[in-house]
Z-matrix of the N, CA and C atoms (Angstrom, degrees):
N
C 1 1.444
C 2 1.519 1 107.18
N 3 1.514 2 131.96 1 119.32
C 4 0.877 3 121.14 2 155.03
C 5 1.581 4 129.15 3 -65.56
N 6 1.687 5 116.46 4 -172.91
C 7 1.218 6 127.00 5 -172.72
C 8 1.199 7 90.32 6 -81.53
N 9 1.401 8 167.92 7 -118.90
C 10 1.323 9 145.89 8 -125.24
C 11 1.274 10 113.69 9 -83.07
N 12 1.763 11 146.55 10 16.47
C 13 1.258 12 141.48 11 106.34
C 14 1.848 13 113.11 12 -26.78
N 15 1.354 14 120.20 13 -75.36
C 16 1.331 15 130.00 14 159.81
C 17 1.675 16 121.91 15 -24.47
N 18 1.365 17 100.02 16 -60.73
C 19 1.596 18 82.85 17 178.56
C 20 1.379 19 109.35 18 -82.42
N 21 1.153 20 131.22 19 -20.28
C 22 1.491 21 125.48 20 -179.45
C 23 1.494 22 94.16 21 -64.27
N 24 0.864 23 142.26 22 -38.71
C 25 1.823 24 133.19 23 -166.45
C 26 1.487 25 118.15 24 -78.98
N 27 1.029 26 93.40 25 -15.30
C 28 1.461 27 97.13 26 169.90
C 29 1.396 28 122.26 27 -83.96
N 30 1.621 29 117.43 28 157.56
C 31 1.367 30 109.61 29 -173.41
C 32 1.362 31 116.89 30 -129.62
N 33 1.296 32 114.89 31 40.70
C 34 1.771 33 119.76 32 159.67
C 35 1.721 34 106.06 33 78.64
N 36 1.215 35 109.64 34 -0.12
C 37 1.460 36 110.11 35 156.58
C 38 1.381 37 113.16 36 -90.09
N 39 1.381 38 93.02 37 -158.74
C 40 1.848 39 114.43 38 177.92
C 41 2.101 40 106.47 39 -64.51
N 42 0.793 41 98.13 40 -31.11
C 43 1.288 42 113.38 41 -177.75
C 44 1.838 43 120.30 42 -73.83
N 45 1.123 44 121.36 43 132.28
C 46 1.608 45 122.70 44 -177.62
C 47 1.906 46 91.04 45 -107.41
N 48 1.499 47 104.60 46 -174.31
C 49 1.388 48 134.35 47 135.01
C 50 1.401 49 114.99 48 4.45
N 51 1.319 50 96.63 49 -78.40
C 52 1.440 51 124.94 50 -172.25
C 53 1.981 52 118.37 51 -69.61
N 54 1.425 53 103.92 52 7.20
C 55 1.088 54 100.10 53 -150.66
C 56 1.695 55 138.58 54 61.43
N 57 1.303 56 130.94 55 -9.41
C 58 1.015 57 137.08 56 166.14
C 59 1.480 58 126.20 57 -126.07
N 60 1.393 59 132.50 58 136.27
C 61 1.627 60 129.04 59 171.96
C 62 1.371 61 111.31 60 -53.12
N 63 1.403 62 124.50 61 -59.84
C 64 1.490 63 128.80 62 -157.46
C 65 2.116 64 87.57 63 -116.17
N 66 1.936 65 83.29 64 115.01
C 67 1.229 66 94.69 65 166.38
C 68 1.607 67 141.96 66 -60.91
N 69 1.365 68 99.88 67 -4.07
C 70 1.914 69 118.94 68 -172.87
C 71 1.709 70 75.94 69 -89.21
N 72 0.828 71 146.07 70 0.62
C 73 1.760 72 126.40 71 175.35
C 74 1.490 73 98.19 72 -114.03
N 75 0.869 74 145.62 73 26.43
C 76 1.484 75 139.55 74 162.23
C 77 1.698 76 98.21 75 -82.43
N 78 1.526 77 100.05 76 135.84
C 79 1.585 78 104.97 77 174.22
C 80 1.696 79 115.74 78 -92.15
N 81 1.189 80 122.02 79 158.50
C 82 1.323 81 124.62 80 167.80
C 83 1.861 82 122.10 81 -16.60
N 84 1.447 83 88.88 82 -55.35
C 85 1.402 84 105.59 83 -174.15
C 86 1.161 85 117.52 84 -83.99
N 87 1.511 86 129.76 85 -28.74
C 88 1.345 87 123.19 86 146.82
C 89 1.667 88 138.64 87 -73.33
N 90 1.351 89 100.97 88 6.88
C 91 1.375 90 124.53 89 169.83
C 92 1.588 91 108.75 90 -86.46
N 93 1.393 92 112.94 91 -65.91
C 94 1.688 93 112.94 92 165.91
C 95 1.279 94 109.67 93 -49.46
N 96 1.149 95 134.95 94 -28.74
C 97 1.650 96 106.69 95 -159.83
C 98 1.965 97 96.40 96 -105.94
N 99 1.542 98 121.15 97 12.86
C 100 1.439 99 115.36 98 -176.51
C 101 1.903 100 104.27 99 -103.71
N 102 1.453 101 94.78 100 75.22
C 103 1.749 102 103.20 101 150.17
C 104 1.894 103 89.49 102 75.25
N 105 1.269 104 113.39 103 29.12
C 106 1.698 105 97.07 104 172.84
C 107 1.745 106 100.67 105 -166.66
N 108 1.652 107 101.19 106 34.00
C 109 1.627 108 105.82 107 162.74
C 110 1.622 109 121.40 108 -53.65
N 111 1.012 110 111.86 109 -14.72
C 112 1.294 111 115.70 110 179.98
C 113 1.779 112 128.75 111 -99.17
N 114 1.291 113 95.95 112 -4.49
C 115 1.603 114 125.92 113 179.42
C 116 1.382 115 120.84 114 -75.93
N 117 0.931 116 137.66 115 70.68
C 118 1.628 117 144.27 116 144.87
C 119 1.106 118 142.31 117 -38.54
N 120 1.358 119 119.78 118 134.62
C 121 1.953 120 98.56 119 -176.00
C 122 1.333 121 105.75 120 -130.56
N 123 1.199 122 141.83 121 135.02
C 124 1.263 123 160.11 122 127.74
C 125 1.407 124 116.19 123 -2.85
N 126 1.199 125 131.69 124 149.03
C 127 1.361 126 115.24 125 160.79
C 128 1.494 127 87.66 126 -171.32
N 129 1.740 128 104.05 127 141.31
C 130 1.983 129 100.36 128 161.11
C 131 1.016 130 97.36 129 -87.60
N 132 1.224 131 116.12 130 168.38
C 133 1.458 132 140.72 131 148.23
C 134 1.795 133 120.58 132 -170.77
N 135 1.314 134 111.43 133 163.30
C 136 1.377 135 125.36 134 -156.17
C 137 0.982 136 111.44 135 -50.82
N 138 1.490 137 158.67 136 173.84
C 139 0.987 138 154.52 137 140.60
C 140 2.080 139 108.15 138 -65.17
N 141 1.274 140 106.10 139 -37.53
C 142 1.603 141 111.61 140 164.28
C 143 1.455 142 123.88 141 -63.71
N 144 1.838 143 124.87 142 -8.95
C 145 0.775 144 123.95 143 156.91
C 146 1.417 145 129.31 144 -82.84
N 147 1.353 146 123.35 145 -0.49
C 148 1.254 147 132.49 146 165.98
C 149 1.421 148 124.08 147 -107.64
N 150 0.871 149 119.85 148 -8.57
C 151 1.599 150 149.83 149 -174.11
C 152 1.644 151 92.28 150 -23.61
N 153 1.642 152 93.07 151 -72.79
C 154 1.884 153 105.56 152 -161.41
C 155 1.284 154 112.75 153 -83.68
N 156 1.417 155 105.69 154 18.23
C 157 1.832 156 115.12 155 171.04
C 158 1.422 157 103.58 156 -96.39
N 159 1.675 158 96.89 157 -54.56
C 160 1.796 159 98.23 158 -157.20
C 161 1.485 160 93.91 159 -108.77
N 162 1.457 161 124.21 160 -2.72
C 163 1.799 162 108.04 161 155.61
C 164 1.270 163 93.86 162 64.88
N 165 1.455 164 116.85 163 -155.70
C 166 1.819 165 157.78 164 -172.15
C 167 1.568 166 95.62 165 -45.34
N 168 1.461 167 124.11 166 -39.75
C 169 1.763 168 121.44 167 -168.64
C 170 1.617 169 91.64 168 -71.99
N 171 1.093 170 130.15 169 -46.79
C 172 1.136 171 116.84 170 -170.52
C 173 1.555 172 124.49 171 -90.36
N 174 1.705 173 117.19 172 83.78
C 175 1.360 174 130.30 173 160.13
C 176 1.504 175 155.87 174 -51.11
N 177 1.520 176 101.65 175 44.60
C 178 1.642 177 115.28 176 -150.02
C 179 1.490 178 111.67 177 -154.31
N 180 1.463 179 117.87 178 129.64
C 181 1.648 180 118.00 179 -165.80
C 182 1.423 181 98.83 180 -28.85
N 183 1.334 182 105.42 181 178.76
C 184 1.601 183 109.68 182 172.90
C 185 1.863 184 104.28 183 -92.71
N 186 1.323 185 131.23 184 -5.83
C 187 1.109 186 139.71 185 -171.66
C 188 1.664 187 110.18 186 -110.04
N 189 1.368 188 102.49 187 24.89
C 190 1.220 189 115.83 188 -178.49
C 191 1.723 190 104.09 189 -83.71
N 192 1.771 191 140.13 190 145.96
C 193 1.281 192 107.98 191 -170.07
C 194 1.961 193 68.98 192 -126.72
N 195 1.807 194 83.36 193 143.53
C 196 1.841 195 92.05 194 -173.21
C 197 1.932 196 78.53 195 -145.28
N 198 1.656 197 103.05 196 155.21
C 199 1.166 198 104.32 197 -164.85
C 200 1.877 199 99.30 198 -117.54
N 201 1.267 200 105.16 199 120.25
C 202 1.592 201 104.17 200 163.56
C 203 1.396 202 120.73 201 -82.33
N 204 1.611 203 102.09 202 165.62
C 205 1.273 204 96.34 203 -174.86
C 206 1.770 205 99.92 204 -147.10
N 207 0.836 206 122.29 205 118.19
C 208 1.795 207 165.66 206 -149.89
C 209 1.301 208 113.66 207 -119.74
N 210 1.912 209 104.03 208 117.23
C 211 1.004 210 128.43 209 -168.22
C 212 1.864 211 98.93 210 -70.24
N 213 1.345 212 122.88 211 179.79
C 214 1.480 213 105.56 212 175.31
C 215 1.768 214 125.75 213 -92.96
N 216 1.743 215 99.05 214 6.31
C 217 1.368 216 99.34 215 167.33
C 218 2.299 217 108.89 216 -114.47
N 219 1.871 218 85.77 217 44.14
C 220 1.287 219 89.33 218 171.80
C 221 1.574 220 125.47 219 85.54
N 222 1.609 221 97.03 220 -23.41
C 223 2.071 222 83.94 221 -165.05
C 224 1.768 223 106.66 222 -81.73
N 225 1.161 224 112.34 223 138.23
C 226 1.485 225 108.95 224 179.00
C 227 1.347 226 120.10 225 -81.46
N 228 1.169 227 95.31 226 151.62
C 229 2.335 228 105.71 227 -145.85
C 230 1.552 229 86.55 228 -102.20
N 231 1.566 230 112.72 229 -56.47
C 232 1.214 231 111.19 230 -150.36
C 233 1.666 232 106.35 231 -166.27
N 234 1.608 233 118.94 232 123.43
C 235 1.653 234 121.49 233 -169.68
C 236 1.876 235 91.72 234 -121.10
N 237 1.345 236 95.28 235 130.07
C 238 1.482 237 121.30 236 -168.03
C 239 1.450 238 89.12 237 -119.22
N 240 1.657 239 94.30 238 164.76
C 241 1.751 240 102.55 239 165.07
C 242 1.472 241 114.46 240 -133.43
N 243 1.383 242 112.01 241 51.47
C 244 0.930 243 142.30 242 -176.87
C 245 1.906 244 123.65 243 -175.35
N 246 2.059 245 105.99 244 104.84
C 247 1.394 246 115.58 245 176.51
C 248 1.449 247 102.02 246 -32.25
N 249 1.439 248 123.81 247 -83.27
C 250 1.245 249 118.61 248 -161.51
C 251 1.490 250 124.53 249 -22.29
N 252 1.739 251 87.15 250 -75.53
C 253 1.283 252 113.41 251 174.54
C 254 1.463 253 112.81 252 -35.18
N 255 0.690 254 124.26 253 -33.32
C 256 1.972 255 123.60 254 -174.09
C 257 1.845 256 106.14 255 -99.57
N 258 1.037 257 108.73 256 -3.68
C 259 1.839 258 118.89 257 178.15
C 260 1.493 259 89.04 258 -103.10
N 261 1.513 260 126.89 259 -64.82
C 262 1.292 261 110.80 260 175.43
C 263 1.698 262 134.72 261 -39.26
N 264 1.170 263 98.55 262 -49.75
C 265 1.637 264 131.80 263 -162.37
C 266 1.870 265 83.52 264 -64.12
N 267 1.375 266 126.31 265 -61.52
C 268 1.486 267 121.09 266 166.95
C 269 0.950 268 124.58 267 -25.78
N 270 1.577 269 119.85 268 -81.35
C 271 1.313 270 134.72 269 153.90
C 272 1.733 271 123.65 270 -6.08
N 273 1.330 272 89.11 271 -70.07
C 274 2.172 273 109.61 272 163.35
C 275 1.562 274 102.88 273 -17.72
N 276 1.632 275 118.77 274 -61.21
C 277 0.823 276 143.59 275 -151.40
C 278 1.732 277 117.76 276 -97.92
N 279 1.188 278 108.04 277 6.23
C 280 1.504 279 127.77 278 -170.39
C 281 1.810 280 114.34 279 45.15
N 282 1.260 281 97.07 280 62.94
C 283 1.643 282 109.79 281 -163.59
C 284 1.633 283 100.48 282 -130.83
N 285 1.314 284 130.42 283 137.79
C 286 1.396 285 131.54 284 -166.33
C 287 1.788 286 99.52 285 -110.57
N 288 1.118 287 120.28 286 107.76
C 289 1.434 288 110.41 287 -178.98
C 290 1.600 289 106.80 288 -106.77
N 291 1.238 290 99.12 289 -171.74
C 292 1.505 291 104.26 290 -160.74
C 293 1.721 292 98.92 291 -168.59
N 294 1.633 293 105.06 292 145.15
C 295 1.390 294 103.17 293 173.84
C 296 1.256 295 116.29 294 -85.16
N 297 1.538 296 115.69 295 171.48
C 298 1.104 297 131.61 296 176.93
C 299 0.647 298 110.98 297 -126.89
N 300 1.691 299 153.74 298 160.36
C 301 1.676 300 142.68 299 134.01
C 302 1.639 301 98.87 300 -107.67
């Protein structure tokens, strides 16, 4: 949505475009679904940071670095052990990802 798409949608209340005035109140789920459903993000992290999620499935020091990859209201799609591989694997899927640190 551009900037005068945006203000045209709004209707002279409290409310914009976006459904909300003040953008720090947009929720998760109205964040994914505004013009960037297709947006993914990358992220490393430990293999010890997943530990007490994925338990027994996950077989690998805890200092192992494997990269997730995160829808844009946060929920994790899919943890690879391999960057590429998890930028590709998006892609697969007609999904535009992006890093994070």
């Amino acid at each position: 949505m551009n900037e005068s798409e945006f203000d045209a949608a709004g209707n002279g209340d409290e409310k914009t475009g976006w459904g909300v005035k003040d953008f720090r109140k947009l929720t998760p789920e109205m964040f994914a679904n505004v013009g960037v459903p297709n947006v993914v993000y990358v992220r490393e992290v430990l293999a010890g940071e997943l530990a007490g999620e994925l338990g027994s499935e996950l077989d690998v020091p805890a200092d192992t670095r494997l990269f997730a990859v995160h829808a844009a209201n946060g929920q994790r799609m899919a943890v690879l052990d391999d960057r590429d591989a998890a930028f590709a694997g998006a892609r697969q899927y007609d999904l535009e990802p992006l890093s994070v640190h």
